[in-house]
C-alpha positions as a Markdown table, in Angstrom:
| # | Residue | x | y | z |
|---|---|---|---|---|
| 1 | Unk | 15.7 | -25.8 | 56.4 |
| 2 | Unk | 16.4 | -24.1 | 59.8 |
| 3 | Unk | 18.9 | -25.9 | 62.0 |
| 4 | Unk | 18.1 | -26.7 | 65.9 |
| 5 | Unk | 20.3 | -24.9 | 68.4 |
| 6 | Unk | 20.8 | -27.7 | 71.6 |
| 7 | Unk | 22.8 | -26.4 | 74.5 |
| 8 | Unk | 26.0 | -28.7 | 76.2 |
| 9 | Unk | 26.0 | -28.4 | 80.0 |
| 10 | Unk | 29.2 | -28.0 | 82.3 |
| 11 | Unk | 33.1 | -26.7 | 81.9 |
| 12 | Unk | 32.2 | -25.9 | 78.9 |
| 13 | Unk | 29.0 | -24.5 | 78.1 |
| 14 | Unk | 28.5 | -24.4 | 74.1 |
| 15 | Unk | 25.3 | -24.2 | 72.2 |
| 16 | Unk | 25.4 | -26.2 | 68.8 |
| 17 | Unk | 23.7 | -25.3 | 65.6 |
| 18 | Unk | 23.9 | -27.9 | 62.8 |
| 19 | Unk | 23.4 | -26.8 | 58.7 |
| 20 | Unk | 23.0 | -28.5 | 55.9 |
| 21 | Unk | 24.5 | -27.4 | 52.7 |
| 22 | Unk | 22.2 | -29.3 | 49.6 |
| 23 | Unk | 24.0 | -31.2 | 46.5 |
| 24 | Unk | 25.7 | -29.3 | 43.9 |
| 25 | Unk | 26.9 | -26.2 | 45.9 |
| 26 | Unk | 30.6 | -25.4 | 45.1 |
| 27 | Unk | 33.6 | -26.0 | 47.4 |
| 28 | Unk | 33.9 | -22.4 | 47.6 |
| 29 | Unk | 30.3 | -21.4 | 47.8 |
| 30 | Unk | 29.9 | -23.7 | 50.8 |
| 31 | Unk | 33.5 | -22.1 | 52.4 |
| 32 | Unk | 31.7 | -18.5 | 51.9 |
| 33 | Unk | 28.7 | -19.1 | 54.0 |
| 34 | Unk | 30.6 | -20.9 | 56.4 |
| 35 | Unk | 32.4 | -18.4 | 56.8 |
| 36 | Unk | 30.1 | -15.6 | 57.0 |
| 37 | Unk | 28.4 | -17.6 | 59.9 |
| 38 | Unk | 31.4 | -17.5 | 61.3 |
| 39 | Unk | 32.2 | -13.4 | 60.5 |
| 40 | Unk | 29.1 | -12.5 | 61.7 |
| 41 | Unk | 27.3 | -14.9 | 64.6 |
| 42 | Unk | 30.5 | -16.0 | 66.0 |
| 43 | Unk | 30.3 | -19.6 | 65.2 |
| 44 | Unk | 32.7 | -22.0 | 65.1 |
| 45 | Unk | 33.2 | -25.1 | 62.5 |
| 46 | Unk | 33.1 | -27.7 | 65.1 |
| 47 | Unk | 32.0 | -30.9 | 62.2 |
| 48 | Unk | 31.6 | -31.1 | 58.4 |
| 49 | Unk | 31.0 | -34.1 | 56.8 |
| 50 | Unk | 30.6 | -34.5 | 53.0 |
| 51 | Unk | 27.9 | -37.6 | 51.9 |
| 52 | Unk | 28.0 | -39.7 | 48.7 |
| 53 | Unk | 25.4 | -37.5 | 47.3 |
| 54 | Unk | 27.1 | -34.3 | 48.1 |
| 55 | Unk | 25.1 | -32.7 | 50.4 |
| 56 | Unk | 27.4 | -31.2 | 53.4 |
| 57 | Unk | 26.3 | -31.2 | 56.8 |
| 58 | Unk | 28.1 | -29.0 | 59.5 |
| 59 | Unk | 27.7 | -28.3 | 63.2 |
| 60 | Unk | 28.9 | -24.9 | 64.0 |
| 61 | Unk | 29.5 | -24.1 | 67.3 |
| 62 | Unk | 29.7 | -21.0 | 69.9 |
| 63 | Unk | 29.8 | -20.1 | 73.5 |
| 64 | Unk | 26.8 | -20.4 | 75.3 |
| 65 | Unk | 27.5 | -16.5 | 76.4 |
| 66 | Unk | 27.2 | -15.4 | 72.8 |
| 67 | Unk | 23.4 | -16.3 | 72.8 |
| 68 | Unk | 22.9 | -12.8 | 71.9 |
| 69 | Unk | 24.6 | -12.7 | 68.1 |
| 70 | Unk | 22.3 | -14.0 | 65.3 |
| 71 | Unk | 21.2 | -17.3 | 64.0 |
| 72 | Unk | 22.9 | -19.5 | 61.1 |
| 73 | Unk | 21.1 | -18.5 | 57.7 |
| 74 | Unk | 20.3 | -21.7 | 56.1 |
């Protein structure tokens, strides 16, 4: 499932991607690609909430000026 990237308008000009990590992935498998979004597309963590049926859904975040760098891999 691909994420939506929205864009924030004024001072701060972010575009926001949000991910969903399914039920049953590891606390540290769902660290890795978090981070490896975050290694390679320049993303930020900007929300991660866990659910009762753990799935995880984040919304990374980067400058609007990084447009360039790749997409989260969901």
């Amino acid at each position: 499932m691909r994420g939506t990237i929205g864009r924030v308008d004024g001072a701060d000009d972010y575009e926001y991607a949000p991910l969903r990590i399914p039920p049953g992935t590891s606390r540290s498998a769902a660290a890795t690609m978090l981070s490896l979004q975050v290694d390679v597309g320049g993303w930020e963590l900007a929300r991660l909430q866990l659910h009762a049926d753990g799935t995880r859904k984040a919304v990374l975040r980067r400058r609007a000026r990084l447009s360039y760098l790749p997409m989260p891999v969901t």
